[in-house]
Jmol script that loads the backbone (N, CA, C; Angstrom):
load data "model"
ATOM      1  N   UNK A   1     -26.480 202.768  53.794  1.00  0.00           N
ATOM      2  CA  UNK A   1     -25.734 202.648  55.039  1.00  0.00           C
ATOM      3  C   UNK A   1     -25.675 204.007  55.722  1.00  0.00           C
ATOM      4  N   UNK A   2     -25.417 204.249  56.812  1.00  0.00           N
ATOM      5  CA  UNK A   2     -26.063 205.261  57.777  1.00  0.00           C
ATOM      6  C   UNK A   2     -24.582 205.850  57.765  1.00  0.00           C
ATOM      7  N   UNK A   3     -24.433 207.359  57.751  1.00  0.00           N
ATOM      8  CA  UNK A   3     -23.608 207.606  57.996  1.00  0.00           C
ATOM      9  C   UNK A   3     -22.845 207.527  59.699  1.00  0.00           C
ATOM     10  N   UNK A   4     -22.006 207.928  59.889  1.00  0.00           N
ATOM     11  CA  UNK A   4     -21.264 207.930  61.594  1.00  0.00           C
ATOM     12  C   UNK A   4     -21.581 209.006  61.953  1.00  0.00           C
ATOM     13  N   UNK A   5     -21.424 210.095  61.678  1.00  0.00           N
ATOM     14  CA  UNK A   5     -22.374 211.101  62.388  1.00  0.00           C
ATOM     15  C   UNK A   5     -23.953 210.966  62.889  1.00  0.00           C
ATOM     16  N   UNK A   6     -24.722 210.632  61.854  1.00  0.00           N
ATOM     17  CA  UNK A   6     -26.058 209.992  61.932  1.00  0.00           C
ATOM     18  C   UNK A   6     -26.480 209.184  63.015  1.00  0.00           C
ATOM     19  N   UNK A   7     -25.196 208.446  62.835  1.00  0.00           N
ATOM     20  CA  UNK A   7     -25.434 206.832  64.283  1.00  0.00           C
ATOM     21  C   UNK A   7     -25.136 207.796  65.439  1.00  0.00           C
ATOM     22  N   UNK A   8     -24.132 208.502  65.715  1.00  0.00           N
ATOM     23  CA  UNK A   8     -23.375 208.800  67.106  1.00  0.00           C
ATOM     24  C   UNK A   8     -24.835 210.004  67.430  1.00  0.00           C
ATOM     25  N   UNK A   9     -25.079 210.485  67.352  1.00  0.00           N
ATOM     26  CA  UNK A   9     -26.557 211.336  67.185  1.00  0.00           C
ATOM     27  C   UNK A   9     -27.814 210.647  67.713  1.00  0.00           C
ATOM     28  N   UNK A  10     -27.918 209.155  67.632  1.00  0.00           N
ATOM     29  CA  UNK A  10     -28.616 209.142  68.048  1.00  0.00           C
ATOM     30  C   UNK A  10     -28.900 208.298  68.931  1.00  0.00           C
ATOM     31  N   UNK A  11     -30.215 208.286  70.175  1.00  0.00           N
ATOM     32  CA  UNK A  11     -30.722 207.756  71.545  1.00  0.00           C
ATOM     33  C   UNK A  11     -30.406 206.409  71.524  1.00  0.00           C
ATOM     34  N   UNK A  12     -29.389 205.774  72.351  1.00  0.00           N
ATOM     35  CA  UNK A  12     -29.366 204.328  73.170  1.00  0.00           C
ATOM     36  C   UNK A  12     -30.468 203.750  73.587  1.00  0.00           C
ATOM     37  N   UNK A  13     -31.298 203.126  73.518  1.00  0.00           N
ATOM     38  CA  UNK A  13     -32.224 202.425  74.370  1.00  0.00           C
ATOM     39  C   UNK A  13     -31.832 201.035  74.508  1.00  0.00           C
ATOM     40  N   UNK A  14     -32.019 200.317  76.061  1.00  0.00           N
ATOM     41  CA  UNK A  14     -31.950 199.377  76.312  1.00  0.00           C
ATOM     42  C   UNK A  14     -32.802 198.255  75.729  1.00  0.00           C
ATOM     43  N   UNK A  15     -33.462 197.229  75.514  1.00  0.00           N
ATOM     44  CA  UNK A  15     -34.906 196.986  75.176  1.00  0.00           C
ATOM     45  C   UNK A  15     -35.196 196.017  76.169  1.00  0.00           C
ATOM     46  N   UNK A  16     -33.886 195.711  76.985  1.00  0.00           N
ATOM     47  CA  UNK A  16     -34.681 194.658  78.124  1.00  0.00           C
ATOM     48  C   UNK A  16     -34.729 195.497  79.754  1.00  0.00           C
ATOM     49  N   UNK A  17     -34.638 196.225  79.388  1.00  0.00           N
ATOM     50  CA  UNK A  17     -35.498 197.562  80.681  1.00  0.00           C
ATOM     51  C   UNK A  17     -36.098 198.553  80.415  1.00  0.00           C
ATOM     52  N   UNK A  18     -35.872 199.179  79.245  1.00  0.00           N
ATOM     53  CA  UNK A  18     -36.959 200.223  78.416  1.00  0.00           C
ATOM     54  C   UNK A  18     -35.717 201.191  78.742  1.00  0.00           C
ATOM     55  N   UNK A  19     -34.735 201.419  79.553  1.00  0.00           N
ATOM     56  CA  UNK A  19     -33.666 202.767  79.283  1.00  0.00           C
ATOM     57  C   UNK A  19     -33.416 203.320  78.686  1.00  0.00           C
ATOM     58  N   UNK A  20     -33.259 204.594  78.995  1.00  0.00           N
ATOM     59  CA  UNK A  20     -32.077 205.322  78.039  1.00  0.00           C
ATOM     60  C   UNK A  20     -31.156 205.180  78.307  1.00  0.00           C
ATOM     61  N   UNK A  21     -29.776 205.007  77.480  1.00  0.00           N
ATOM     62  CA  UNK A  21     -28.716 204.765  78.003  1.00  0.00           C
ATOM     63  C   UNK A  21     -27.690 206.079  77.478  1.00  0.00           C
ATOM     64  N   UNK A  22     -28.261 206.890  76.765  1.00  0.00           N
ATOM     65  CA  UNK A  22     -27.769 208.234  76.221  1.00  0.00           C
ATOM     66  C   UNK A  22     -26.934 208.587  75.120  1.00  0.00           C
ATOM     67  N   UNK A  23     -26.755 208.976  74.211  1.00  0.00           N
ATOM     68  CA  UNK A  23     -26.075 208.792  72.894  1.00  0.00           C
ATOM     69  C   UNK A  23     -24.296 208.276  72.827  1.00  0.00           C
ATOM     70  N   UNK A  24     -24.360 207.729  71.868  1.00  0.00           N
ATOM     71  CA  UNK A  24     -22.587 207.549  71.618  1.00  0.00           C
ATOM     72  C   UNK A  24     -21.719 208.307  72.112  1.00  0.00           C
ATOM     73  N   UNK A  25     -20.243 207.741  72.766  1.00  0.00           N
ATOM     74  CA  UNK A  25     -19.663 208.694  73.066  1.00  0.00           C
ATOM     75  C   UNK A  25     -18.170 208.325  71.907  1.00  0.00           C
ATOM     76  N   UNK A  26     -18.067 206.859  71.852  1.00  0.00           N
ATOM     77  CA  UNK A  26     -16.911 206.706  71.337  1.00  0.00           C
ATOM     78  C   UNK A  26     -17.286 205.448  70.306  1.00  0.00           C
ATOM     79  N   UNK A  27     -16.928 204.528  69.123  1.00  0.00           N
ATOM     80  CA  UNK A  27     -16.910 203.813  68.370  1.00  0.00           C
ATOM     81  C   UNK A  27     -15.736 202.960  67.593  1.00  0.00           C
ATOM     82  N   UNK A  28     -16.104 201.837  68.477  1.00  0.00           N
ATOM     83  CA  UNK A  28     -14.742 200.971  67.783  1.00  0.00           C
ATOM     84  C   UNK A  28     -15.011 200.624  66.278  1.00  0.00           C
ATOM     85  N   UNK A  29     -13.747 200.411  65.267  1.00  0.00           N
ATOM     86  CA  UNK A  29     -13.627 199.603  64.233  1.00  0.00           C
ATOM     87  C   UNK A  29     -12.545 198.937  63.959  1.00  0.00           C
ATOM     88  N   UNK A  30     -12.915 197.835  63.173  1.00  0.00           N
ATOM     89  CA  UNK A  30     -12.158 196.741  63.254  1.00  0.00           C
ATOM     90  C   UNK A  30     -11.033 197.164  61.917  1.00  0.00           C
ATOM     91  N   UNK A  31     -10.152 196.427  61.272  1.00  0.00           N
ATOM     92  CA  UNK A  31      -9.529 196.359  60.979  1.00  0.00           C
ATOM     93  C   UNK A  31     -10.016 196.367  59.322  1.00  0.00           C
ATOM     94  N   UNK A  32     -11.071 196.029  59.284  1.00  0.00           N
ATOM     95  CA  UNK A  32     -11.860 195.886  58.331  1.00  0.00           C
ATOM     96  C   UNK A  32     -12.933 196.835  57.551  1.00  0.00           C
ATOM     97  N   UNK A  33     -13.046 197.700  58.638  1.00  0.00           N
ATOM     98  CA  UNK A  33     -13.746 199.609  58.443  1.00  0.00           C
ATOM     99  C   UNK A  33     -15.318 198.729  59.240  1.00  0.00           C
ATOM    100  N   UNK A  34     -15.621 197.858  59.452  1.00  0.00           N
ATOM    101  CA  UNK A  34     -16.890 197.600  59.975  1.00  0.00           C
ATOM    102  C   UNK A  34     -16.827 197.824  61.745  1.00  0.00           C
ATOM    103  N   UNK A  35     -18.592 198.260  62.203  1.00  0.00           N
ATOM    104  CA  UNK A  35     -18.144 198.902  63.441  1.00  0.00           C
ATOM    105  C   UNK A  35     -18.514 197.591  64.355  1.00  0.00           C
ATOM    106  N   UNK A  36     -17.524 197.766  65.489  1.00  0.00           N
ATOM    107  CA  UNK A  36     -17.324 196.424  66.217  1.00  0.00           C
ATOM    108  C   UNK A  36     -17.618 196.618  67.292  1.00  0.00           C
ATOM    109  N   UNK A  37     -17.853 197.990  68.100  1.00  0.00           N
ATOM    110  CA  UNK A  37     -18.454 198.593  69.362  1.00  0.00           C
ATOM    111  C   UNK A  37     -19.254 199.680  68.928  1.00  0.00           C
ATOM    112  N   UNK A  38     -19.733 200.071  70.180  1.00  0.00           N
ATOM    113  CA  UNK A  38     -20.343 201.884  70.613  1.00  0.00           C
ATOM    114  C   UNK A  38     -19.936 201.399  71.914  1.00  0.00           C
ATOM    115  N   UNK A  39     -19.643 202.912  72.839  1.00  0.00           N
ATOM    116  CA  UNK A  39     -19.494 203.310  73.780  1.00  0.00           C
ATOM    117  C   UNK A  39     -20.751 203.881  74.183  1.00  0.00           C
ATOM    118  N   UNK A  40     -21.513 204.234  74.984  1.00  0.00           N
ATOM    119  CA  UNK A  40     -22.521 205.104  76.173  1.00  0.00           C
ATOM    120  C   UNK A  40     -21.705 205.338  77.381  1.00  0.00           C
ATOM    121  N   UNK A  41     -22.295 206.672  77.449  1.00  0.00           N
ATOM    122  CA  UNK A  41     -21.681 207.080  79.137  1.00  0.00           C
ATOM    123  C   UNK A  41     -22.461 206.138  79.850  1.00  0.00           C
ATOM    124  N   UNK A  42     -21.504 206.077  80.701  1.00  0.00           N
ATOM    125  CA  UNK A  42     -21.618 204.646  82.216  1.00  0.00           C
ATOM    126  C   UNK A  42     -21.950 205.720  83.304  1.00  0.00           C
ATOM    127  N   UNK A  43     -22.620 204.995  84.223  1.00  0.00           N
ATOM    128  CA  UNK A  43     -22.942 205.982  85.335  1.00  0.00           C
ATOM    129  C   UNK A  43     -21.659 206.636  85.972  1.00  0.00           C
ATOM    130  N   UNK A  44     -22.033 207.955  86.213  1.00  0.00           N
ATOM    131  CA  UNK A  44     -21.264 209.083  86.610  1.00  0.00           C
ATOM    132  C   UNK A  44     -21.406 208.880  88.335  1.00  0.00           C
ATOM    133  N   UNK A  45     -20.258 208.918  88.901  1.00  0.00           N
ATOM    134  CA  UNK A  45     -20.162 208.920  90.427  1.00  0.00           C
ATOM    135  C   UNK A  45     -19.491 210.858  90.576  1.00  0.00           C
ATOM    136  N   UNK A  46     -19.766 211.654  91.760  1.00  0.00           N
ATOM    137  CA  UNK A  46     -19.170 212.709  92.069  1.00  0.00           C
ATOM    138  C   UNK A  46     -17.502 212.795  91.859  1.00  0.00           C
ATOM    139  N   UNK A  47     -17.017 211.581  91.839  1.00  0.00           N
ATOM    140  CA  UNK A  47     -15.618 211.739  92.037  1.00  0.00           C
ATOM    141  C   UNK A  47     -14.685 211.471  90.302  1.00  0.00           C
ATOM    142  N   UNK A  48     -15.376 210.535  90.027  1.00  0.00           N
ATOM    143  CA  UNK A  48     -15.168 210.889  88.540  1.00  0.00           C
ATOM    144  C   UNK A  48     -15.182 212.192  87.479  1.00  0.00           C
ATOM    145  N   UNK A  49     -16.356 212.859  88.483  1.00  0.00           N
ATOM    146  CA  UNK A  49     -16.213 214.180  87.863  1.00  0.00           C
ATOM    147  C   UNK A  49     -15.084 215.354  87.803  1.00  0.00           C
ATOM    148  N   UNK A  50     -14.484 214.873  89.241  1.00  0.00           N
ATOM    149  CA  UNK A  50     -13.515 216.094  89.897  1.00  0.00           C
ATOM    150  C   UNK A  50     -12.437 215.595  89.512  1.00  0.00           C
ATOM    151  N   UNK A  51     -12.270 214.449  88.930  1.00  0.00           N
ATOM    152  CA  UNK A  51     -11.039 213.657  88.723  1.00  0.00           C
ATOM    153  C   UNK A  51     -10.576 213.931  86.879  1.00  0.00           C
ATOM    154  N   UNK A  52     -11.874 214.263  86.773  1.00  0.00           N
ATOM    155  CA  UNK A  52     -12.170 214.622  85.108  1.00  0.00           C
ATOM    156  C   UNK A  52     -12.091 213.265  84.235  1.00  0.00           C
ATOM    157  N   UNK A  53     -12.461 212.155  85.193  1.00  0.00           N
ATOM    158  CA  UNK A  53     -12.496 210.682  84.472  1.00  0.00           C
ATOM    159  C   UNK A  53     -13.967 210.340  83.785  1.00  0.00           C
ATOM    160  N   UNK A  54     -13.877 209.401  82.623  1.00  0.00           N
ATOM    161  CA  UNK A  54     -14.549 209.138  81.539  1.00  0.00           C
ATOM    162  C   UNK A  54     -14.893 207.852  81.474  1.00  0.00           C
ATOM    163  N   UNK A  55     -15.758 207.417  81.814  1.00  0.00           N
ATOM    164  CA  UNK A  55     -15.886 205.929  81.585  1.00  0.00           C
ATOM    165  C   UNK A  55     -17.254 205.944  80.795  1.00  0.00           C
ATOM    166  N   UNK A  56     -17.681 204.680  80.648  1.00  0.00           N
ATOM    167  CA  UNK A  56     -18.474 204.499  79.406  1.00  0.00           C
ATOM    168  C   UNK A  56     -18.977 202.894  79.353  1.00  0.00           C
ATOM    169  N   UNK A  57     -19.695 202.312  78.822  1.00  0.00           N
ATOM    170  CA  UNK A  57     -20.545 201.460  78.856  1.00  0.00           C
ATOM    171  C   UNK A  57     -20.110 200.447  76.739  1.00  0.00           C
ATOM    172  N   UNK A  58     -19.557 199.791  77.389  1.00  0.00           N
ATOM    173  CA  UNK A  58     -19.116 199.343  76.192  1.00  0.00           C
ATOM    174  C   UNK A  58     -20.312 198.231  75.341  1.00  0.00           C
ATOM    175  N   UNK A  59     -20.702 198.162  74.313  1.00  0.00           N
ATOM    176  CA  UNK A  59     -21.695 197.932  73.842  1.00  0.00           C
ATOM    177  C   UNK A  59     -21.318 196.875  72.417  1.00  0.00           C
ATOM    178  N   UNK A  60     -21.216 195.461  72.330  1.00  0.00           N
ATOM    179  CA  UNK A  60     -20.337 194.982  71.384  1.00  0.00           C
ATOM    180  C   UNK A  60     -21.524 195.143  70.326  1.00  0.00           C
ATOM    181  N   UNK A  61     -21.092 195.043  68.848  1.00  0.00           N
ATOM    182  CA  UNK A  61     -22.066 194.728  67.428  1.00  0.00           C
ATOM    183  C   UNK A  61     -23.306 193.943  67.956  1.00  0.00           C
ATOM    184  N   UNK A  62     -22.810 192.433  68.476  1.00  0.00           N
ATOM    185  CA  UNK A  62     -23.675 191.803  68.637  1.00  0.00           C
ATOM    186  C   UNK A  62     -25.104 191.899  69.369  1.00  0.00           C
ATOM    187  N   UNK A  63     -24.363 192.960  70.189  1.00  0.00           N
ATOM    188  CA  UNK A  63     -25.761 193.373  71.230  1.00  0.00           C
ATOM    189  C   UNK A  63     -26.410 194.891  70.356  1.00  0.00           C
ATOM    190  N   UNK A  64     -25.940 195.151  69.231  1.00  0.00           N
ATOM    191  CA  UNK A  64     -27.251 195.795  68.766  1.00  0.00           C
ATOM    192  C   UNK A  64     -28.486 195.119  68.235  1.00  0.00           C
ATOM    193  N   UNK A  65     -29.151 195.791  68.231  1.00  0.00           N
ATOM    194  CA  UNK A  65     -30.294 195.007  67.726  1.00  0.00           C
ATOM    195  C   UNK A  65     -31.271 195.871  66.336  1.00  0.00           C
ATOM    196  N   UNK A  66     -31.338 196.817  66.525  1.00  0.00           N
ATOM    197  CA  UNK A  66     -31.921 197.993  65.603  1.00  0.00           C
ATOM    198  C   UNK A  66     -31.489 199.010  65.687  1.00  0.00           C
ATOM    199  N   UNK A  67     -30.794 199.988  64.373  1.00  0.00           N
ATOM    200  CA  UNK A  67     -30.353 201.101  64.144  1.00  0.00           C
ATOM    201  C   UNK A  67     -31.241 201.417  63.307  1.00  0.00           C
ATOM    202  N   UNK A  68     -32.519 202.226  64.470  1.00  0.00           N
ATOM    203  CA  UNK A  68     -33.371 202.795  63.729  1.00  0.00           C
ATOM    204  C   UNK A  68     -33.702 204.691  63.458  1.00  0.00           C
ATOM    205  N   UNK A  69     -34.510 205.253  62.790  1.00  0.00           N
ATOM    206  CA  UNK A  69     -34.712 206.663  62.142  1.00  0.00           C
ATOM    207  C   UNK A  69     -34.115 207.401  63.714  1.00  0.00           C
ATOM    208  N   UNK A  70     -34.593 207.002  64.779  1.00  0.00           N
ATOM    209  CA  UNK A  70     -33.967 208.163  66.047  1.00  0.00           C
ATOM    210  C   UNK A  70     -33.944 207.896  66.922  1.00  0.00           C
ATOM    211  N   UNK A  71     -33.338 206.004  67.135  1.00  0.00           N
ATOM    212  CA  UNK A  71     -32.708 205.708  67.959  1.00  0.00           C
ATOM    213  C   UNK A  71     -32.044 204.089  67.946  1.00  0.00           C
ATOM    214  N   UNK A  72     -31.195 203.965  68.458  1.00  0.00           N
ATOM    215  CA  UNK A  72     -30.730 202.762  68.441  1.00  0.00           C
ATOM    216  C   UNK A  72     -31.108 201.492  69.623  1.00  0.00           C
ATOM    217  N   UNK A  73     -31.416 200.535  69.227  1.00  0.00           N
ATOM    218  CA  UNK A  73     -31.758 199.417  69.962  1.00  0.00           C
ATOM    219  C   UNK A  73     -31.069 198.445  70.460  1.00  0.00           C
ATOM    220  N   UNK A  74     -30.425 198.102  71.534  1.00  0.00           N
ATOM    221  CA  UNK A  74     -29.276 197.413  71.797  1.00  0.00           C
ATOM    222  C   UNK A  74     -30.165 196.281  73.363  1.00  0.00           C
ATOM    223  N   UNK A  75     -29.645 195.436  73.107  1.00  0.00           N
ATOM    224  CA  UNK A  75     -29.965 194.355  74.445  1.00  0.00           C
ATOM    225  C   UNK A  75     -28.501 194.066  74.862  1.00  0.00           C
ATOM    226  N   UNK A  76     -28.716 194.518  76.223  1.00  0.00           N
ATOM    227  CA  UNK A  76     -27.761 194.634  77.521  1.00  0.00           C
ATOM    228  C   UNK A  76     -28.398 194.340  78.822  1.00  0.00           C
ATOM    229  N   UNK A  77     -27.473 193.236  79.188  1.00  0.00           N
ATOM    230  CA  UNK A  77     -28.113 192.730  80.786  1.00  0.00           C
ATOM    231  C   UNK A  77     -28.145 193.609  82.002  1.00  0.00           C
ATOM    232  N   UNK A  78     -28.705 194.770  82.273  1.00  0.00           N
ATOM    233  CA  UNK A  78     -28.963 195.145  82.924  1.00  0.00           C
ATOM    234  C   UNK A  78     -27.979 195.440  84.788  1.00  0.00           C
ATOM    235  N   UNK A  79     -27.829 194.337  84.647  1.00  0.00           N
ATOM    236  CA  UNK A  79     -27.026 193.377  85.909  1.00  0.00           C
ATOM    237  C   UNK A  79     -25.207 193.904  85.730  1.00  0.00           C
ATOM    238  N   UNK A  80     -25.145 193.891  84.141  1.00  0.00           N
ATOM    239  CA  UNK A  80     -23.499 193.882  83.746  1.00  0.00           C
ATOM    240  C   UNK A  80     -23.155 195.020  83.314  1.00  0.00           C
ATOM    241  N   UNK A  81     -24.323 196.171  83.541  1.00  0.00           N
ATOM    242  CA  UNK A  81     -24.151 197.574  83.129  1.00  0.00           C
ATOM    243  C   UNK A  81     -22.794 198.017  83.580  1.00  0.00           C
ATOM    244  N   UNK A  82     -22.489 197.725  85.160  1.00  0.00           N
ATOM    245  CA  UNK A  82     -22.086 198.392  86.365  1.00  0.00           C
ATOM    246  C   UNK A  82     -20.222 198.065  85.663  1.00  0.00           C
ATOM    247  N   UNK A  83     -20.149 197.414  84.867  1.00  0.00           N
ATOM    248  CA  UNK A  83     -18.302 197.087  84.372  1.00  0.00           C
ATOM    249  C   UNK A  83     -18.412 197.944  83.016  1.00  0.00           C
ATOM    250  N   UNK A  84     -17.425 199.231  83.486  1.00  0.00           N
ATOM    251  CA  UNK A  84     -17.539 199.789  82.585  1.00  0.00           C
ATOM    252  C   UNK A  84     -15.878 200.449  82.032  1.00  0.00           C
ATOM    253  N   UNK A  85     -15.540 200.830  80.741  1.00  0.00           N
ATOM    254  CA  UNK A  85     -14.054 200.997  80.581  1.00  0.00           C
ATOM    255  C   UNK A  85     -13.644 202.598  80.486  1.00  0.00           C
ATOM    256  N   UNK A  86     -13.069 202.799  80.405  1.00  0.00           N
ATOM    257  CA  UNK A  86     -12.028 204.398  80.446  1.00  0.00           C
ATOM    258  C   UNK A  86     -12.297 204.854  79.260  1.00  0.00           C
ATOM    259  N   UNK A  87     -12.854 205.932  78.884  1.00  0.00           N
ATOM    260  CA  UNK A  87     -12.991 206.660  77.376  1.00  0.00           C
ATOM    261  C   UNK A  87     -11.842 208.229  77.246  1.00  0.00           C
ATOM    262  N   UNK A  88     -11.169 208.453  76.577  1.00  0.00           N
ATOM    263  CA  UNK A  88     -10.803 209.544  76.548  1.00  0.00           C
ATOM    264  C   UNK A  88     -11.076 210.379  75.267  1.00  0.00           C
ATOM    265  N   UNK A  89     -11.243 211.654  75.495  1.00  0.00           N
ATOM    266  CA  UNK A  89     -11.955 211.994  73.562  1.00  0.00           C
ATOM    267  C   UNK A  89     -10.264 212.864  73.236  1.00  0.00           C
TER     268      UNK A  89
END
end "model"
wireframe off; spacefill off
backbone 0.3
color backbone group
């Protein structure tokens, strides 16, 4: 089993657009120690920046697909990128 450092390290790719979607930022777990999200940064607007806001691209278990040697494989509709939630570190 892969460690959490290991996973958060490495490249997002979409596989139903070929993207990058850019490494982990944040990681849910359940109640159970098994992981139930990843986060990716969500597109950055100018004003988010100045605002010092964090949003992120929420990514459930189900939509991974391969956690492979140096990068991870996830299917995400493309279309539903654009709803994205608040991350704070």
């Amino acid at each position: 089993m892969p460690r959490v450092l290991d996973i958060r390290q490495k490249e997002v790719i979409n596989v139903l657009n070929g993207k990058r979607m850019g490494t982990i930022i944040d990681m849910q777990f359940g109640n159970d120690g098994r992981l139930e999200s990843i986060t990716v940064p969500g597109p950055m607007r100018v004003t988010d920046f100045f605002r010092g806001d964090r949003r992120g691209i929420l990514i459930p278990w189900e939509n991974i697909q391969k956690v492979g040697e140096d990068v991870i494989l996830v299917s995400i509709d493309p279309s539903g990128i654009h709803q994205r939630q608040s991350w704070e570190r």
